[in-house]
C-alpha positions as CSV (number, residue, x, y, z in Angstrom):
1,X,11.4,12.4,-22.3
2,X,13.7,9.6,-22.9
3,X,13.2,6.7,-20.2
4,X,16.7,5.6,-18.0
5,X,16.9,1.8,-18.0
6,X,15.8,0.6,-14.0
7,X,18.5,-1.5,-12.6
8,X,17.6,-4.2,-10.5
9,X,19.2,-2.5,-7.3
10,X,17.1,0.6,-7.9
11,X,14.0,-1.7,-8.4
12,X,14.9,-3.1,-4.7
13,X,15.7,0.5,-3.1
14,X,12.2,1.8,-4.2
15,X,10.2,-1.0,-2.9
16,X,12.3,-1.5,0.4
17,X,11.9,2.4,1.2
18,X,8.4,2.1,1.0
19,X,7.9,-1.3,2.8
20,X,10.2,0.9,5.9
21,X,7.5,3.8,5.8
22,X,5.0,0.9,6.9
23,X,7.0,-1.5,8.8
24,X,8.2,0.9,10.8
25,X,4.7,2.2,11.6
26,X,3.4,-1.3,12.7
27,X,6.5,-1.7,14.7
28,X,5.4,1.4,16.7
29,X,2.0,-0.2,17.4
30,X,0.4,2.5,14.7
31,X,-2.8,2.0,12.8
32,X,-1.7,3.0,9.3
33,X,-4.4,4.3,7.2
34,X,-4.9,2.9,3.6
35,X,-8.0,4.4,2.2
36,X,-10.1,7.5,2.8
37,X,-13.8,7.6,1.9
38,X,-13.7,11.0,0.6
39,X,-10.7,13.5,-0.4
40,X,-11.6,16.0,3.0
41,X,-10.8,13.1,5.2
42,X,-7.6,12.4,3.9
43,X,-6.7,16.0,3.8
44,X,-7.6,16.5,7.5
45,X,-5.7,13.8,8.4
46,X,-2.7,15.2,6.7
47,X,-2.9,18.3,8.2
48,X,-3.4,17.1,11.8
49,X,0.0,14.5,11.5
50,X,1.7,17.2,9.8
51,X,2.7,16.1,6.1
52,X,3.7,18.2,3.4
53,X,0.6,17.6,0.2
54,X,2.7,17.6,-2.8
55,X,0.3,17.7,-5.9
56,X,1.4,14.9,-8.3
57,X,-1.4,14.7,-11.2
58,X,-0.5,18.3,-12.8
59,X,-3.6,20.2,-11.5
60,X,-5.2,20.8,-7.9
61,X,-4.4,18.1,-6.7
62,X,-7.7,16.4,-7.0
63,X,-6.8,12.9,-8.7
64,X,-3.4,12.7,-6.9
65,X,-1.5,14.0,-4.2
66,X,2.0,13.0,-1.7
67,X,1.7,13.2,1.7
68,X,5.4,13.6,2.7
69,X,7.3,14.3,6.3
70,X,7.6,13.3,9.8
71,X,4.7,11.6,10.9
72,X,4.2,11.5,14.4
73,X,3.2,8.3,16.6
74,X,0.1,8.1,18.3
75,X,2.5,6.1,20.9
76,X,4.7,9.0,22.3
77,X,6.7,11.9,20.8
78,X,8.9,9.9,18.3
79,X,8.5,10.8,14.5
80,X,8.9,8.5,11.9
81,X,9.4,9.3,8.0
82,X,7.1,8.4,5.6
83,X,6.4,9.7,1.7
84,X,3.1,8.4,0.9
85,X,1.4,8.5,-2.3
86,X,-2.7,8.6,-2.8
87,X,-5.1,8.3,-5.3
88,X,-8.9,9.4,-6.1
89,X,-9.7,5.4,-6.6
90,X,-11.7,5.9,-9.7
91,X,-8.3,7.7,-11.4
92,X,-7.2,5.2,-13.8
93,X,-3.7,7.5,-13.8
94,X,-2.6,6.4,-10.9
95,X,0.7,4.5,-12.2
96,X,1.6,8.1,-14.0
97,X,1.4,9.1,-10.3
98,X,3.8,6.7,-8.8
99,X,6.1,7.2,-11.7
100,X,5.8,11.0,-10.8
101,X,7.2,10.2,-7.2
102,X,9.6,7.6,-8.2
103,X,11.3,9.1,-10.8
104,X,10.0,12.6,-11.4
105,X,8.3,12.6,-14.5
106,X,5.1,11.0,-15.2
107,X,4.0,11.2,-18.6
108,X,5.3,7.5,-19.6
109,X,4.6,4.6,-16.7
110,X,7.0,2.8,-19.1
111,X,10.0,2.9,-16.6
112,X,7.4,1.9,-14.0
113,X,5.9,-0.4,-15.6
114,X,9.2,-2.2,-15.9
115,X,10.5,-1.5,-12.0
116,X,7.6,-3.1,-10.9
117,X,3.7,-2.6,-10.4
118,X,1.9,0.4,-8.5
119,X,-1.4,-1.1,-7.1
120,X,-3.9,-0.1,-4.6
121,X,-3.4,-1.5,-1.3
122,X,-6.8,-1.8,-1.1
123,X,-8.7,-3.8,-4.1
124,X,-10.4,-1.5,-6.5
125,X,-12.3,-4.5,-6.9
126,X,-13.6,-3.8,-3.8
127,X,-14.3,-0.1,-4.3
128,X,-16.9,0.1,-6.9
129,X,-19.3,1.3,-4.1
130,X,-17.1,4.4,-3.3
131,X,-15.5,5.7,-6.4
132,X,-14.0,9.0,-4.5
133,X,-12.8,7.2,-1.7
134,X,-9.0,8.1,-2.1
135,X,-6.5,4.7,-1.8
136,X,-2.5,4.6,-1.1
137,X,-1.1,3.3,-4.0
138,X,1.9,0.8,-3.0
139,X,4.9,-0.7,-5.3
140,X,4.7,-4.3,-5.6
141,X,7.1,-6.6,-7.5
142,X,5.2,-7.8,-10.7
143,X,5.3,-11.7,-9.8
144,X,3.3,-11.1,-6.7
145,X,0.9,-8.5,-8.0
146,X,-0.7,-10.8,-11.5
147,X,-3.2,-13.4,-10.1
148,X,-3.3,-12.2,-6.3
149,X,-7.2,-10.7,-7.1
150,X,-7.8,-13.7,-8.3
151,X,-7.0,-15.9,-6.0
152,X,-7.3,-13.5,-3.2
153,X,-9.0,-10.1,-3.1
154,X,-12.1,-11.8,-4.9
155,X,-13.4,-13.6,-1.9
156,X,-13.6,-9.9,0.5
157,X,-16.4,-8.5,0.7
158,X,-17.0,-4.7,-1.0
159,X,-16.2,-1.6,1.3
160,X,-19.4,0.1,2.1
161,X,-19.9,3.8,2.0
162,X,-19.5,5.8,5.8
163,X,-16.5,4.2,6.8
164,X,-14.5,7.5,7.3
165,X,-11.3,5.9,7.3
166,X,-9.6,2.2,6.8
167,X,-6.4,0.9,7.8
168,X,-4.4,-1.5,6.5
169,X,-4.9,-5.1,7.7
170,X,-3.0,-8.7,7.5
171,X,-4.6,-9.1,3.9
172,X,-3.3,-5.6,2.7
173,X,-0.1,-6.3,4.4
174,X,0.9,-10.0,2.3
175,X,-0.1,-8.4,-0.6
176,X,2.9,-5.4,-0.2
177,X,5.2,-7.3,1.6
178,X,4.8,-10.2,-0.8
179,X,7.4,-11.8,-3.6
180,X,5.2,-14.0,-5.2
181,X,2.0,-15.6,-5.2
182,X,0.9,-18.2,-2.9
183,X,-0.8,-21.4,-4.4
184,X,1.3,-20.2,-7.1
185,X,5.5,-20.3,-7.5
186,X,5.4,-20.4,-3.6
187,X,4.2,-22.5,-0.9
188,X,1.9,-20.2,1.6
189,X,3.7,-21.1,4.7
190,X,6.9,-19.7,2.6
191,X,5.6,-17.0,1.8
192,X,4.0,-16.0,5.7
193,X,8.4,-16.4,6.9
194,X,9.1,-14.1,4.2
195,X,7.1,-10.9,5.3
196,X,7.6,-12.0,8.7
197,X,11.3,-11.9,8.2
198,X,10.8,-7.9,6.9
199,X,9.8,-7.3,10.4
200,X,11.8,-6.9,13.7
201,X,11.4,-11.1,15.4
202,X,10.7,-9.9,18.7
203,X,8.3,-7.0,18.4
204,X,5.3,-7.2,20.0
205,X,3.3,-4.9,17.9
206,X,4.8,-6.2,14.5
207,X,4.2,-10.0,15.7
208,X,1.1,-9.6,17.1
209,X,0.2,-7.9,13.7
210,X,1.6,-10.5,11.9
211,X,-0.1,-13.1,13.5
212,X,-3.4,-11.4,12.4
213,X,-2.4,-11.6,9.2
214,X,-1.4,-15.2,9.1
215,X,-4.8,-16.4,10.7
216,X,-6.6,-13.8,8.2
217,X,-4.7,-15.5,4.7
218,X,-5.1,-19.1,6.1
219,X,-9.6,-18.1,6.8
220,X,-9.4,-17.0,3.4
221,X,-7.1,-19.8,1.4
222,X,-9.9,-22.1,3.6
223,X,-13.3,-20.2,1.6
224,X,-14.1,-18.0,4.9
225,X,-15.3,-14.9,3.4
226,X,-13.6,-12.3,5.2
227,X,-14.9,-8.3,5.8
C-alpha cells in the first residue's frame, strides 16, 4: 500500500489525542494502568471499565489489541474517552500495531516511523523478567524518545513477576509528555514547565501528580535508584 506523506499538524493531532486520554485521567484523580502482568488481567480489566477490544495484530488478538470507549472514573459517574493501544511486551511488532491504529494499515511502520516513535510506556528494558506482561504502547516525538533509556530508564530497577497490575508513574509520565531529552537539547527544569504546562495549573490531582514526578526525575538525575 502506498504510504501518504504525515504532515506536521497530523504528527501533533496524533500525539495530543493521546496525551488527552491520560491527562485527562490524572486530572480526575485516576490511577491509569500501563502494564498488565499477564493478557487475562488486562482483559478483565477491559471488560469490567467497559472498552470495546479491537484486535490489531491480524489474528486473535494475542500479540495486540485496542481497548477503545468510555471509560468510567473510579471518582463518580463521569466518563472519559480513551483509545488505548496494548502490546504482549515480548512482540517486537508493536510499531505495525500503532500504525494499524493511527493510520489503518499496518504492514509498513514507514509512515510511523516518520510521525514519530511508538514506545512502551514502561521500559522493555525493564521487562525481561515478564515477557507476557502486556504494555501500552504510547507515541512519542522522536527527539525525546533516542537516549532517554540511556540516561534514564537504565538506572530503575526490573519489574518482578506477581505484580497484577502497574500504573503509570512521574517517570512514565516525562517520558510521554516529553519534547526532548533532558541533560540533552534541554535544560531539566525546562523540560518539568513543559509537561506541567499540558496539565490544567490549578488541579489538585494533576499537580499533586506532577509534583511526584518532579521529585521522582530530580532522585533519579541525582543516582537514587528508583523502584
Amino acid at each position: 500500500m502506498a504510504l501518504l506523506p504525515i504532515r506536521p499538524h497530523e504528527e501533533t493531532f496524533m500525539i495530543t489525542r493521546s496525551r488527552l486520554d491520560i491527562s485527562c485521567l490524572i486530572e480526575r484523580g485516576e490511577p491509569v494502568p500501563v502494564l498488565f502482568e499477564k493478557r487475562d488481567y488486562l482483559m478483565a480489566w477491559a471488560n469490567r471499565s467497559g472498552l470495546d477490544i479491537r484486535i490489531l495484530d491480524g489474528g486473535e488478538g494475542l500479540d495486540a489489541v485496542r481497548a477503545v470507549g468510555l471509560y468510567p472514573l473510579e471518582s463518580g459517574r463521569v466518563l472519559s474517552p480513551v483509545d488505548f493501544v496494548w502490546v504482549r511486551t515480548a512482540w517486537r511488532g508493536y510499531r505495525k500495531a500503532m500504525a494499524e491504529r493511527s493510520f489503518g494499515f499496518s504492514d509498513s511502520d514507514e509512515a510511523l516511523t516518520r510521525a514519530y516513535h511508538a514506545d512502551h510506556v514502561v521500559a522493555r528494558s525493564r521487562l525481561k523478567r515478564v515477557p507476557e506482561s502486556w504494555s501500552l504502547i504510547f507515541e512519542v516525538p522522536a527527539q525525546a524518545n533516542t537516549v532517554f533509556g540511556a540516561k534514564i530508564e537504565r538506572r530503575l530497577v526490573p519489574i518482578e513477576p506477581g505484580f497484577r497490575r502497574y500504573d503509570l508513574r512521574g517517570m512514565e509520565l516525562l517520558k510521554i509528555f516529553g519534547e526532548t531529552m533532558p541533560l540533552g537539547t534541554m535544560p531539566i527544569d525546562e523540560m518539568i514547565e513543559r509537561v506541567r504546562g499540558q496539565f490544567l495549573p490549578k488541579n489538585v490531582h494533576a499537580q499533586a501528580f506532577l509534583d511526584r514526578m518532579e521529585q521522582e526525575i530530580r532522585s533519579v538525575l541525582d543516582g537514587v535508584v528508583i523502584s
